[in-house]
N, C-alpha and C positions, 0 to 999 in steps of 0.2 A: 262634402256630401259623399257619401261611398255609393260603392256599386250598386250593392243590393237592398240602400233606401231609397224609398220611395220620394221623391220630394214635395212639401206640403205646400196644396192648389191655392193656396191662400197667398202664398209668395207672389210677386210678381219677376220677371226676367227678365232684364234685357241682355240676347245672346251677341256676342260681337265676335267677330271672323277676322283671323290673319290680324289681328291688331300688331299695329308698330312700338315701336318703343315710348315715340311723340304722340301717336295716338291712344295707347293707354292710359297716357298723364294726362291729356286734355279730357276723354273722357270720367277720369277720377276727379276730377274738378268740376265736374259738370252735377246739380241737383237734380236727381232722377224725380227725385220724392221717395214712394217707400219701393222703386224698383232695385232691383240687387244686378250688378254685372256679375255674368259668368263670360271668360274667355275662351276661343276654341281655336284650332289649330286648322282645320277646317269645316266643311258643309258635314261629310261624312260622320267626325265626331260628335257634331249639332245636333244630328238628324237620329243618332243612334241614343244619345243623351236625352234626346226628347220625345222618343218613344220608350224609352227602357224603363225611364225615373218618372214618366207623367211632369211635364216640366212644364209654369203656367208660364211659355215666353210671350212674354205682348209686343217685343218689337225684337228686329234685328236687323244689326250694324256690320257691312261685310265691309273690311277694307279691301276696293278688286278693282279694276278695269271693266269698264262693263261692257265689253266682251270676253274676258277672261270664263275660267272656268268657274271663279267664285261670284263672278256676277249674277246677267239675266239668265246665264244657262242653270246655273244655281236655285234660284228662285223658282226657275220650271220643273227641276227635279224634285224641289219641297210639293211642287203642286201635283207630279204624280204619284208620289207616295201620299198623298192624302195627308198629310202633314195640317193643322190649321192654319187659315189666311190673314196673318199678321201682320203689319206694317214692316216694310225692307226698306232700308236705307243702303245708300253704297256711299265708300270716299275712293275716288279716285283721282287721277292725277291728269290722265287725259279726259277733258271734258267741252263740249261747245254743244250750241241748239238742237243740231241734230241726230249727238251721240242721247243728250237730253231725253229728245222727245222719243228717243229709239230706248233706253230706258222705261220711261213714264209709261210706253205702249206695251210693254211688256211688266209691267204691272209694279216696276219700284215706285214707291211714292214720294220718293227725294232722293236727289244726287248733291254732295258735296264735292269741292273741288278741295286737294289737297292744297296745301293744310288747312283742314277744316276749323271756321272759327268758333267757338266754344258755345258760345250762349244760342248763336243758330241752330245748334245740333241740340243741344237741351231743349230751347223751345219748340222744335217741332216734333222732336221723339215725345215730349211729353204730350205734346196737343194730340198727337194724332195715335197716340198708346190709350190715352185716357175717353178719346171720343170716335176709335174705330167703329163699336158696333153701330154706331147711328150712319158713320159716314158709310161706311156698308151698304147701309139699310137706303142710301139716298143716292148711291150709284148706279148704273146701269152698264148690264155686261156690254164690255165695247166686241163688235162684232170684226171676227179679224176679216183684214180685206189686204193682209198678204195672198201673193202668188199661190194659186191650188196647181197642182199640175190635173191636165185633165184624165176624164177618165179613160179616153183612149189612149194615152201617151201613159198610164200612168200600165197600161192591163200590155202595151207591146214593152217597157221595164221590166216586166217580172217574168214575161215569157222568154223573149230575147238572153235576160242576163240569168236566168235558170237552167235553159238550154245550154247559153254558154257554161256555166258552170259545171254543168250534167257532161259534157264531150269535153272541155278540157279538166274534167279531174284529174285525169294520169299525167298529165303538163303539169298541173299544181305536186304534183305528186313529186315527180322528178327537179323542178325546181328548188323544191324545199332541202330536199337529200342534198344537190349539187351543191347550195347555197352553207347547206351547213357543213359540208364534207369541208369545202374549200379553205375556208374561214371559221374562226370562234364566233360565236355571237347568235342572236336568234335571228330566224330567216324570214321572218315579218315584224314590220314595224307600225305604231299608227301616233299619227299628230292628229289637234283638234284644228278642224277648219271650220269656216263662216259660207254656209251656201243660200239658199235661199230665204230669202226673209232673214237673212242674219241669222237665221239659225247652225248653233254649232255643234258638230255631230265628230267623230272620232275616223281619221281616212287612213285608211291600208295600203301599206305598199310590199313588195319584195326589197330587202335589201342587198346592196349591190355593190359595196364599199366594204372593205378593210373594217375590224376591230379599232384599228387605233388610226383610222382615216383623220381624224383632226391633229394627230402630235407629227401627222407628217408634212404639213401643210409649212411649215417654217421652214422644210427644209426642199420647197420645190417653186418658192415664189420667183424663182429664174425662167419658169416655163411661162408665167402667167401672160397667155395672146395679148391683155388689156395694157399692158405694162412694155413702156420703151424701154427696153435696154436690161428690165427685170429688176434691177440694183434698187432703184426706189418703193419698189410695193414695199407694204406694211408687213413687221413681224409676223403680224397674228393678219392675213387677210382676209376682209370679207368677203363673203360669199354672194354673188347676185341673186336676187329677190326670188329669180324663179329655178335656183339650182335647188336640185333635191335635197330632201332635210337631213338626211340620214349624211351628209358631209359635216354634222357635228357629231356631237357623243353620242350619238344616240345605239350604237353597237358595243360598248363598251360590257366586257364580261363581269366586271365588279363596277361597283356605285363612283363615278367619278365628281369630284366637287366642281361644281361649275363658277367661276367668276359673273356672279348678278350681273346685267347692265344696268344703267341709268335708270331706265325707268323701274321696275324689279326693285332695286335698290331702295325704292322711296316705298315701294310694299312691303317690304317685308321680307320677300320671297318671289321666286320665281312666278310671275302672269304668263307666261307662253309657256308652259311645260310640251313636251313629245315623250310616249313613252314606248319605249320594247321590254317585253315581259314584266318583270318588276322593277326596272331601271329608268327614271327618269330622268331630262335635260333642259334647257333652255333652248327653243328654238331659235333663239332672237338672239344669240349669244355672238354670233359676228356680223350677225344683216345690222345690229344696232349701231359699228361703227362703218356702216358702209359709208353714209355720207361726209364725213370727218377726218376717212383715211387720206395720209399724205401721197399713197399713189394711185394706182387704180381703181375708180367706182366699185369694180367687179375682179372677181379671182373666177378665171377659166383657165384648163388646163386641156389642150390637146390632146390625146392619148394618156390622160389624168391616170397616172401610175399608183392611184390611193383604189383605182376602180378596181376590182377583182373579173378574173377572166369571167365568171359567166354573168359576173355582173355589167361587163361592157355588152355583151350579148343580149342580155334582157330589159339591156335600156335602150340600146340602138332599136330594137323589138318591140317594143313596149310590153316586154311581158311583165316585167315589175309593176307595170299597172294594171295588171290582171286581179289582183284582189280587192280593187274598187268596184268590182262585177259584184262582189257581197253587198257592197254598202249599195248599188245600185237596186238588186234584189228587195232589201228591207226598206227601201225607199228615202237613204238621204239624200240620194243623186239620180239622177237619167241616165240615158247611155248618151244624148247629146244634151249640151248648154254651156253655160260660162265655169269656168272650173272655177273649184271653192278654194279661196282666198285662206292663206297664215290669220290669226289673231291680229298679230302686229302691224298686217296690210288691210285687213276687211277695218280695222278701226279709223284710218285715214281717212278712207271713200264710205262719207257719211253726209257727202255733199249734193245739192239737185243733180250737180254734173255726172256723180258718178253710181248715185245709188240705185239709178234703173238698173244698172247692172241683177242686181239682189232681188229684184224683180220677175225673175225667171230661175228656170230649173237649172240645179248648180249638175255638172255632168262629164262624163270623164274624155269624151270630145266635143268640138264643137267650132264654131268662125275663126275664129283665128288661129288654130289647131291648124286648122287645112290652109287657112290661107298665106302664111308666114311660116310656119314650121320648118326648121331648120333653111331657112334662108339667110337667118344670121342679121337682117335688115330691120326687124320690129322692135319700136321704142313701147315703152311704157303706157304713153300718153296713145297711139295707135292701139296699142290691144286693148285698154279699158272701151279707146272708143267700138271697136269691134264689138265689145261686149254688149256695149249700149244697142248698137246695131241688131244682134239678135235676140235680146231682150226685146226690142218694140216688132220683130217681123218674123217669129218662131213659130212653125206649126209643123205636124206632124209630117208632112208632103216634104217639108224642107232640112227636116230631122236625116228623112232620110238619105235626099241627096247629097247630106253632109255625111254619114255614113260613110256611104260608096265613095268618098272623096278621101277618106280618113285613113285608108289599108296604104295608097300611095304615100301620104306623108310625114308617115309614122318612120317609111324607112330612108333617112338624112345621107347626107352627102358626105358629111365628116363623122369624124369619131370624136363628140366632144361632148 
């Protein structure tokens, strides 16, 4: 079908996304009836295909993660371009009840677990392609009863972090210049995070690392604090869960080929992308062998010599997190709450235990911030439950004496 034909409404479609090798053979084996596959590389080329050419799609097949970006955040993007409301299907490879029903509520109407088997994927793309408008017609919009932030907390956000933004311009100013004078590379970065209600929105930082911070990482696993003796850490170390992302490719001046992980690998293509400018990476590209590695859970580096001088300044500072004041502004974060989770971590905690967390306003301080910050003492299982903690006892009175509490433990006892 070319460019600038139109395609005839009498067609039927079914579009499929990121398809695998394995999943293009199962579904060519599969009886659509008289639906035709089209394949697409992603949402964007979907989305531009199906407004450009009038294309009649009745269902679509995303192969994603469903938190990735080809998932439910996918399907929200069709719904605000006004796209029509078609049966979505996902295969993905992490799945259980309540990544499920965290799906289903955000409006796909079937989840496959990879390897999806054949004739289940036929029988319900064609039941529910061929008998949408009725089941449409016998639904009832489900009323979201995710987290709202209020409206007081929501009106001291935009004041607070406008103002802020308004008095530290000449700070963003001079950061930027330092950042780039220092180092190649661009001097902001953003990964997709998972904040409130699982919603995933795009988070800004200062970057504060080397160009080629990951090719040096082989050659400094002697320093690593987690590691006796240094000798045994891994080649290629991972990186702990909560060190900054920008400790991958993510500053790399030309397009660097990433090694897929495990899970990646069974899509296709990279599920966690991070991107700076036009360059994108895997986030997930060494937290994936964090548990597996022969020596240390974690790679920390003392006076981490990959850190560039203003960028040890802006982290010991927290100025690097200064352009979370944006996303604060436009409203995907507060100024306090639980801070928004990687892809790869908000997919785990999908459990009663941990999903109050998601519960509350995602935010660039907040309980555990203050209460453990740089004490060097907080396990994982401790800061989730923190999170839980102000998830059920959050109000605006307590916002702020978390504030005032925030300036002291921002500035750490080490340099790490």
């Amino acid at each position: 079908m070319g460019d600038s034909t139109l395609a005839d409404t009498n067609i039927q479609y079914l579009a499929v996304i990121h398809g695998a090798e394995e999943v293009i053979a199962m579904l060519n084996c599969c009886d659509f009836e008289e639906k035709q596959i089209l394949y697409f590389n992603n949402g964007v080329e979907l989305a531009t295909a199906w407004e450009s050419k009038k294309l009649n799609i009745v269902a679509i097949i995303s192969q994603s993660e469903i938190l990735a970006p080809s998932g439910i955040t996918l399907l929200e993007a069709f719904k605000n371009k006004g796209l029509p409301n078609v049966p979505f299907f996902l295969i993905s490879n992490q799945l259980n009840s309540n990544l499920r029903k965290l799906a289903l509520d955000a409006g796909v109407v079937d989840v496959f677990k990879a390897p999806a088997k054949m004739h289940k994927v036929q029988l319900r793309v064609n039941f529910l392609a061929d008998h949408w408008k009725d089941i449409k017609s016998k639904v009832h919009e489900k009323v979201n009863d995710t987290y709202m932030v209020p409206r007081g907390k929501r009106a001291f956000d935009i004041f607070f972090s406008g103002m802020a933004l308004l008095m530290l311009s000449p700070v963003f100013l001079i950061i930027y210049l330092l950042v780039r004078l220092e180092s190649k590379g661009p001097a902001f970065y953003y990964s997709l995070r998972v904040g409130t209600g699982y919603r995933v929105f795009k988070f800004y930082k200062f970057r504060s690392m080397y160009v080629n911070a990951d090719q040096r990482l082989k050659d400094l696993k002697h320093l690593n604090q987690y590691t006796a003796g240094g000798a045994d850490a891994p080649s290629t170390p991972p990186v702990a869960h909560n060190a900054p992302v920008e400790t991958q490719k993510a500053v790399s001046p030309t397009p660097v080929t990433t090694m897929l992980c495990n899970d990646c690998l069974k899509g296709g293509k990279c599920q966690f992308p991070v991107y700076a400018d036009k360059i994108s990476w895997c986030e997930k590209d060494y937290a994936s062998n964090k548990k597996s590695a022969a020596g240390s859970a974690f790679f920390k580096l003392k006076n981490d010599p990959r850190i560039t001088k203003i960028g040890n300044f802006i982290r010991n500072t927290s100025i690097d997190e200064l352009p979370q004041l944006w996303n604060v502004f436009i409203g995907d974060m507060s100024i306090v709450g639980n801070r928004p989770l990687p892809l790869y971590e908000a997919e785990k905690l999908t459990t009663d235990k941990y999903a109050l967390r998601f519960n509350a306003p995602a935010g660039i301080t907040g309980l555990w911030q203050v209460e453990k910050r740089g004490k060097g003492d907080m396990s994982e299982e401790e800061r989730l439950m923190l999170d839980n903690v102000y998830a059920k006892n959050h109000s605006l009175k307590n916002d702020l004496r978390l504030i005032f509490k925030t300036i002291p433990a921002l500035l750490q006892k080490e340099s790490v």
